[in-house]
ChimeraX commands (.cxc) that place a marker at each C-alpha (Angstrom):
marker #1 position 80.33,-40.01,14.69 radius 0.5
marker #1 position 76.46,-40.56,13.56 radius 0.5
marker #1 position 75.11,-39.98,10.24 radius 0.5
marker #1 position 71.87,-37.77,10.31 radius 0.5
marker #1 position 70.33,-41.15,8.87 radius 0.5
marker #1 position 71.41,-43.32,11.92 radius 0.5
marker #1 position 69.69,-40.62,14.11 radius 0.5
marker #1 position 65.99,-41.50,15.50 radius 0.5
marker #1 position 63.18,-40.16,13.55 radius 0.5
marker #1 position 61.11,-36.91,15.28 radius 0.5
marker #1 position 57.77,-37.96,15.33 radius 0.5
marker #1 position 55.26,-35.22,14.07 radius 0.5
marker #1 position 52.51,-34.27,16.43 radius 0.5
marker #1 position 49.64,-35.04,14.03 radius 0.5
marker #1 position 51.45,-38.83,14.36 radius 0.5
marker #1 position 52.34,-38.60,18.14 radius 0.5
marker #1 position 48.49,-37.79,18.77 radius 0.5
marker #1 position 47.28,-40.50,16.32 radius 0.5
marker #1 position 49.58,-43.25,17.92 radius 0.5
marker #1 position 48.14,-42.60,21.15 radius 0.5
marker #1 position 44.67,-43.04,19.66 radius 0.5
marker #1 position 45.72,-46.37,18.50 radius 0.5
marker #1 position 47.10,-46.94,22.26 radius 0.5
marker #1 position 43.79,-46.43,23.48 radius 0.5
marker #1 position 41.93,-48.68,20.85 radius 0.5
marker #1 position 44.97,-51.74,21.26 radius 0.5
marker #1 position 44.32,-50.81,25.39 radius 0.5
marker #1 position 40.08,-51.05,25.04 radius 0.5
marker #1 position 40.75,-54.26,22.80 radius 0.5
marker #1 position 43.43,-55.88,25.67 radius 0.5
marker #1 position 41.44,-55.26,28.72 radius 0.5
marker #1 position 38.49,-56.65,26.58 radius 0.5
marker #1 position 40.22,-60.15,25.84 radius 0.5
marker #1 position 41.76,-60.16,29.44 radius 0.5
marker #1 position 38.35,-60.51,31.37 radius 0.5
marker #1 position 37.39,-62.48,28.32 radius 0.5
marker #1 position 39.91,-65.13,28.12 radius 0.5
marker #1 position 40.84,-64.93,32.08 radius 0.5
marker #1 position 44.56,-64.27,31.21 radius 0.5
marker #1 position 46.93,-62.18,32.09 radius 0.5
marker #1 position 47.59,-58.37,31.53 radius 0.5
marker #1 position 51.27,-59.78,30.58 radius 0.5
marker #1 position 50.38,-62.37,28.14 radius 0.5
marker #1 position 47.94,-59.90,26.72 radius 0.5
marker #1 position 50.30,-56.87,26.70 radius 0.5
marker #1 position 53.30,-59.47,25.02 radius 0.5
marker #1 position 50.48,-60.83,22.31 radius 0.5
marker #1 position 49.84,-56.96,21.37 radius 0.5
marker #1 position 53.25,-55.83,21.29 radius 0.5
marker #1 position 54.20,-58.95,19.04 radius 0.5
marker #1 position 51.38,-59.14,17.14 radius 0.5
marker #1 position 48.83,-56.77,17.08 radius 0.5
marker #1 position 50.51,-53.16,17.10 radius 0.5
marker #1 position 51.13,-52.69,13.44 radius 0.5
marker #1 position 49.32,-55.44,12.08 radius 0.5
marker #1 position 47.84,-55.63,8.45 radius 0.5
marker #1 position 43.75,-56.12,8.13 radius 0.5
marker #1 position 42.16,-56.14,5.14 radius 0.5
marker #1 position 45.46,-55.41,3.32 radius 0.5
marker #1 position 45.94,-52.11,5.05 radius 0.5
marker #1 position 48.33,-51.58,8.66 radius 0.5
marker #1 position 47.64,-50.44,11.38 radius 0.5
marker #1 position 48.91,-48.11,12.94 radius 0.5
marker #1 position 51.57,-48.56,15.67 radius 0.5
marker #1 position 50.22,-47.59,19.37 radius 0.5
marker #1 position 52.23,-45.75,21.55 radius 0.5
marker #1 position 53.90,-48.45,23.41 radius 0.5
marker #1 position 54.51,-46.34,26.75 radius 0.5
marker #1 position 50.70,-45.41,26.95 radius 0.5
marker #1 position 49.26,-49.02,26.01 radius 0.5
marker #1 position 51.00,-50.31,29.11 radius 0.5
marker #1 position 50.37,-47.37,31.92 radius 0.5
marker #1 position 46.34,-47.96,30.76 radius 0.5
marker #1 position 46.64,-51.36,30.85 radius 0.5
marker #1 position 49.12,-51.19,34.08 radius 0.5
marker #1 position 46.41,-48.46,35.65 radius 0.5
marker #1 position 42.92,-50.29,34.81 radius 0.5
marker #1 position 44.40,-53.31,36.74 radius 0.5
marker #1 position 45.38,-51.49,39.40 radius 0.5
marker #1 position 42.53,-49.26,39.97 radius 0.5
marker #1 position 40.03,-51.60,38.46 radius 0.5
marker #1 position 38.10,-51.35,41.99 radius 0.5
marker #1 position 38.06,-47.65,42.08 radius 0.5
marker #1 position 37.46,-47.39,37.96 radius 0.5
marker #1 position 34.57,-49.70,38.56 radius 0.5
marker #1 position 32.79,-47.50,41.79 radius 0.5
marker #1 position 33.02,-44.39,39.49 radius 0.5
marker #1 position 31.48,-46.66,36.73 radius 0.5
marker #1 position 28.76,-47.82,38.74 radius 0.5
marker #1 position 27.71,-44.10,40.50 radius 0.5
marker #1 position 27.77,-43.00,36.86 radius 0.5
marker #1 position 25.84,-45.18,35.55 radius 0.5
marker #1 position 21.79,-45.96,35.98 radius 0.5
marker #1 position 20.93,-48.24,39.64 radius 0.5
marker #1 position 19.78,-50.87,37.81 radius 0.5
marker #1 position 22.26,-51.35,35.69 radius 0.5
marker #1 position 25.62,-52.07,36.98 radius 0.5
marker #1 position 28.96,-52.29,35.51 radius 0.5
marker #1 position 28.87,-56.16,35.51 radius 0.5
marker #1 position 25.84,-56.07,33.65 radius 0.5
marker #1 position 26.83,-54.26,30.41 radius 0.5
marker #1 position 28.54,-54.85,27.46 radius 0.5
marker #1 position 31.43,-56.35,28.07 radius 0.5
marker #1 position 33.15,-53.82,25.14 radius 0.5
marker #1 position 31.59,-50.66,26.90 radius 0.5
marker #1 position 33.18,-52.30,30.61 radius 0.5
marker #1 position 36.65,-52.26,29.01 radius 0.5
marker #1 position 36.61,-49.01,27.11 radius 0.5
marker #1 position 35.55,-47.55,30.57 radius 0.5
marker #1 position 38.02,-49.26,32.83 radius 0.5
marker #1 position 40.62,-47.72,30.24 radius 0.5
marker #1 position 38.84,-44.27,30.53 radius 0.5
marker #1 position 38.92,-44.53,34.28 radius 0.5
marker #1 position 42.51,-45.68,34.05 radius 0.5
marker #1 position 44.09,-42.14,32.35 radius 0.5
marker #1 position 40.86,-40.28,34.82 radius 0.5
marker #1 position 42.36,-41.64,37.84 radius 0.5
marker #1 position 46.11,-42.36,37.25 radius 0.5
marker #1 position 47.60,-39.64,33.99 radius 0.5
marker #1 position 47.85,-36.20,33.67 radius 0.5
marker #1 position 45.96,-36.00,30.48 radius 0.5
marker #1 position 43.08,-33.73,30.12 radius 0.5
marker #1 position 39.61,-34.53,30.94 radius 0.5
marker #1 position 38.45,-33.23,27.63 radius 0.5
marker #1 position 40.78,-35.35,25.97 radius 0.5
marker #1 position 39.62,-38.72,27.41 radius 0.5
marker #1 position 36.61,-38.03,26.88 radius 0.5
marker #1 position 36.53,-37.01,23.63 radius 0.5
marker #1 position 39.03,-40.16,22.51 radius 0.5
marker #1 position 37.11,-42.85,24.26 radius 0.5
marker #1 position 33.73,-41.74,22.56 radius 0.5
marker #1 position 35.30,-41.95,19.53 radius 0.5
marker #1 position 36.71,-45.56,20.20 radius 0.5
marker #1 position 32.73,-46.19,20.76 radius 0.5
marker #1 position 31.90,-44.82,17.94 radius 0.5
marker #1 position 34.79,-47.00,16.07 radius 0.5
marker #1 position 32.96,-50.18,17.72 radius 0.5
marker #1 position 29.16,-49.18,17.73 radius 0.5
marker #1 position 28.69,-47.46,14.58 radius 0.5
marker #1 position 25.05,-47.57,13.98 radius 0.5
marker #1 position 24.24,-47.26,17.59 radius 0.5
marker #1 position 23.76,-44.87,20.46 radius 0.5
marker #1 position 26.68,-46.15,22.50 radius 0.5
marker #1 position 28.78,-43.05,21.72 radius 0.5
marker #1 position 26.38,-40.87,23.30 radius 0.5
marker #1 position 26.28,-43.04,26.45 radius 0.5
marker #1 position 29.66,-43.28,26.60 radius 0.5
marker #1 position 30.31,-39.65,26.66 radius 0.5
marker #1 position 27.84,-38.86,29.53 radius 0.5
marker #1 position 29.37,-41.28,31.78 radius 0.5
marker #1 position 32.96,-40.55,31.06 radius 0.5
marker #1 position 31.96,-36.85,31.57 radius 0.5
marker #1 position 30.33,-37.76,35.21 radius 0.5
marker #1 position 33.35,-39.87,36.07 radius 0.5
marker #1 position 35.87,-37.10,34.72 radius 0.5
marker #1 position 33.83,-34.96,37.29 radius 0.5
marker #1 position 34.50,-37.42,40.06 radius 0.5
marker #1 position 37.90,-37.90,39.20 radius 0.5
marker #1 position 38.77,-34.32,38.82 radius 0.5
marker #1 position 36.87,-31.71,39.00 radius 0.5
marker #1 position 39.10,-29.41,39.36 radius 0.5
marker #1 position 39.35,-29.44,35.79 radius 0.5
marker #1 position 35.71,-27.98,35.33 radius 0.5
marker link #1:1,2 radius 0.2
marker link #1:2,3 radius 0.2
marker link #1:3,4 radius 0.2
marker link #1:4,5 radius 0.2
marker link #1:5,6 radius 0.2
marker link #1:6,7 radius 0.2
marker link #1:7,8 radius 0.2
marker link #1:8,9 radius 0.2
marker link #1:9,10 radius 0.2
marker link #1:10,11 radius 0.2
marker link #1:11,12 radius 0.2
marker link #1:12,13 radius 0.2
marker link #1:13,14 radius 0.2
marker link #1:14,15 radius 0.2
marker link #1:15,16 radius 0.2
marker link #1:16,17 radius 0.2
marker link #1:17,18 radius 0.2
marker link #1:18,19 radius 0.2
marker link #1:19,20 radius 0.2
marker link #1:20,21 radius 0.2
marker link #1:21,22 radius 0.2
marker link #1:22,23 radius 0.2
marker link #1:23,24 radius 0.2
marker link #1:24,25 radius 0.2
marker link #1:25,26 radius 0.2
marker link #1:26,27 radius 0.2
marker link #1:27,28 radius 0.2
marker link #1:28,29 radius 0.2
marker link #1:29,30 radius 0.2
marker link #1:30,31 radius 0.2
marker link #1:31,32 radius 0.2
marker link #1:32,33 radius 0.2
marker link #1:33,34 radius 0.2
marker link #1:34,35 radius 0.2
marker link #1:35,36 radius 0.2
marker link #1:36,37 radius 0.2
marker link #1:37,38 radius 0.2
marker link #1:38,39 radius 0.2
marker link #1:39,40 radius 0.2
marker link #1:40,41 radius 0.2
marker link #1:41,42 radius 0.2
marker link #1:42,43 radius 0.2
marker link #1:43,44 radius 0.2
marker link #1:44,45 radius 0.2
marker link #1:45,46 radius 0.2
marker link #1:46,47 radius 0.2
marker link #1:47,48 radius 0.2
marker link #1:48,49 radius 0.2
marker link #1:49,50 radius 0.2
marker link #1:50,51 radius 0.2
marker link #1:51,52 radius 0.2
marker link #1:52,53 radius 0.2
marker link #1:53,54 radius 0.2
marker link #1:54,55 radius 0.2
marker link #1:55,56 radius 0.2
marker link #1:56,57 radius 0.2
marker link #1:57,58 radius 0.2
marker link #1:58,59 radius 0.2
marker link #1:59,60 radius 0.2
marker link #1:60,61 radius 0.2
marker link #1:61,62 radius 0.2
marker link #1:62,63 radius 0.2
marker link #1:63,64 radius 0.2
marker link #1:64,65 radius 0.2
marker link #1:65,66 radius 0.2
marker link #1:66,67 radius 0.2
marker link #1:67,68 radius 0.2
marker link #1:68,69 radius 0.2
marker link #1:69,70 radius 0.2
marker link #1:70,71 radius 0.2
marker link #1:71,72 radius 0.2
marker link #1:72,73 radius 0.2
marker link #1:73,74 radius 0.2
marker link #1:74,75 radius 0.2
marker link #1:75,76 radius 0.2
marker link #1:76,77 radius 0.2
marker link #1:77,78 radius 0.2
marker link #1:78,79 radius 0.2
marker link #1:79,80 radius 0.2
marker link #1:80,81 radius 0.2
marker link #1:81,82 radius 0.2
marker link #1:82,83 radius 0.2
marker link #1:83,84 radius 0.2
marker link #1:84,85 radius 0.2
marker link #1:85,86 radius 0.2
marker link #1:86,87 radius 0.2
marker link #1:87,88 radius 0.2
marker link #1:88,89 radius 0.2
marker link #1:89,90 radius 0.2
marker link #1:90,91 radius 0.2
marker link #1:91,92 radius 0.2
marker link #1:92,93 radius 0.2
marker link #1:93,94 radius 0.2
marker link #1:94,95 radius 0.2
marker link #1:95,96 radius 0.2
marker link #1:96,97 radius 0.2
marker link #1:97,98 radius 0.2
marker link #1:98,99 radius 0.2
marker link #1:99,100 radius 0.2
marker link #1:100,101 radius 0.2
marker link #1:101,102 radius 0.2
marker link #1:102,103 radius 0.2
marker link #1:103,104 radius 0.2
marker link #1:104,105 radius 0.2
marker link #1:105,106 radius 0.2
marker link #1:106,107 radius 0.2
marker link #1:107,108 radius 0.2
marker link #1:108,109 radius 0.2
marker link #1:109,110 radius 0.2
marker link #1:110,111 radius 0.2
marker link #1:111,112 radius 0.2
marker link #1:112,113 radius 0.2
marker link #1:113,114 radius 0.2
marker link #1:114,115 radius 0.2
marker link #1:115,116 radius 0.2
marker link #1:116,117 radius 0.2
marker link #1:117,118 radius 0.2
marker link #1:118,119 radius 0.2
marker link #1:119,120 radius 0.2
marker link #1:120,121 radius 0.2
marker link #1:121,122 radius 0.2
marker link #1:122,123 radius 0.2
marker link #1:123,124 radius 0.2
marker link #1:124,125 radius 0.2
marker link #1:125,126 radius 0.2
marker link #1:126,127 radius 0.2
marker link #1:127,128 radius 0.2
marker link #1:128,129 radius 0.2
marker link #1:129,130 radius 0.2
marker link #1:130,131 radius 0.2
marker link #1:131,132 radius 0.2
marker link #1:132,133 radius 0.2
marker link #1:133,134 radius 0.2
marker link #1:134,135 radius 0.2
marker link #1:135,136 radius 0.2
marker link #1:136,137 radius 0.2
marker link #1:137,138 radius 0.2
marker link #1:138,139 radius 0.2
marker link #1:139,140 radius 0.2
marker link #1:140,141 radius 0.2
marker link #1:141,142 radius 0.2
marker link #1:142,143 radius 0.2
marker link #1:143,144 radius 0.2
marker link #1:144,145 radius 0.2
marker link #1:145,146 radius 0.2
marker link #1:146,147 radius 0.2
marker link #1:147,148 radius 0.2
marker link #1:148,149 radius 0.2
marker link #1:149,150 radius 0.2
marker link #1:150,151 radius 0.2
marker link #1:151,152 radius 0.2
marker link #1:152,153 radius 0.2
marker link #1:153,154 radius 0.2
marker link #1:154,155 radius 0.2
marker link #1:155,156 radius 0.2
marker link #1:156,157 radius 0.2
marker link #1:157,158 radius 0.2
marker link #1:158,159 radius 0.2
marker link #1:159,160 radius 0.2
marker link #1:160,161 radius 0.2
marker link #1:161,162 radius 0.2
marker link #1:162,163 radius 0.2
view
């Protein structure tokens, strides 16, 4: 027999919805130092899981990600990352290509295109949660604006049937 206190605790919504923002952040943050430091979405997924999810900065902790989503993006983005980066490209201006800018904005869109191409989640919702992860990086800049119009075309060309 199980005490009520050995039971699992229900997560809330409110904390369900914020732990899968984190996910996404952790996920933007991974694929970043993967193509950065040229290693492995395993050695990057164990470093995050051991030392980043819950982590303390500037006295405060983070939040923990939703484990289960941090890996499908990260799993996804690999595995798509040729498809992701088409979608990028058509949605973004001829001249400027995906390899050619910033490296934060590549990553934040090959997680985007990851949950676009490979989850069930909403359009809407990927959208709206990756330009706020822009916004969390590029405060003073434009970057969240940019974001969302691309996103939005390459929601469209991932599914429109959700228009």
């Amino acid at each position: 027999m199980t005490s009520e206190d050995d039971r699992p605790q229900e997560l809330s919504g409110n904390l369900r919805r914020r732990m899968k923002s984190a996910a996404r952040l952790y996920a933007v943050q991974a694929l970043f130092q993967m193509e950065h430091s040229q290693q492995s979405s395993e050695s990057v997924r164990a470093e995050f899981l051991a030392y980043r999810f819950g982590e303390s900065h500037d006295g405060a902790e983070l939040l923990d990600g939703d484990v289960d989503l941090f890996g499908r993006i990260l799993d996804d983005a690999v595995n798509w990352q040729s498809r992701i980066d088409r979608m990028t490209d058509r949605a973004l201006v001829a001249k400027w290509p995906i390899d050619r800018i910033d490296p934060t904005l590549r990553a934040l869109f090959r997680a985007a295109g990851a949950e676009l191409v490979a989850s069930d989640t909403p359009p809407r919702v990927v959208i709206s949660e990756y330009v706020s992860i822009a916004r969390a990086f590029f405060p003073e800049g434009k970057e969240g604006d940019f974001v969302n119009a691309i996103v939005d075309h390459m929601a469209h060309a991932a599914k429109p049937e959700a228009f």
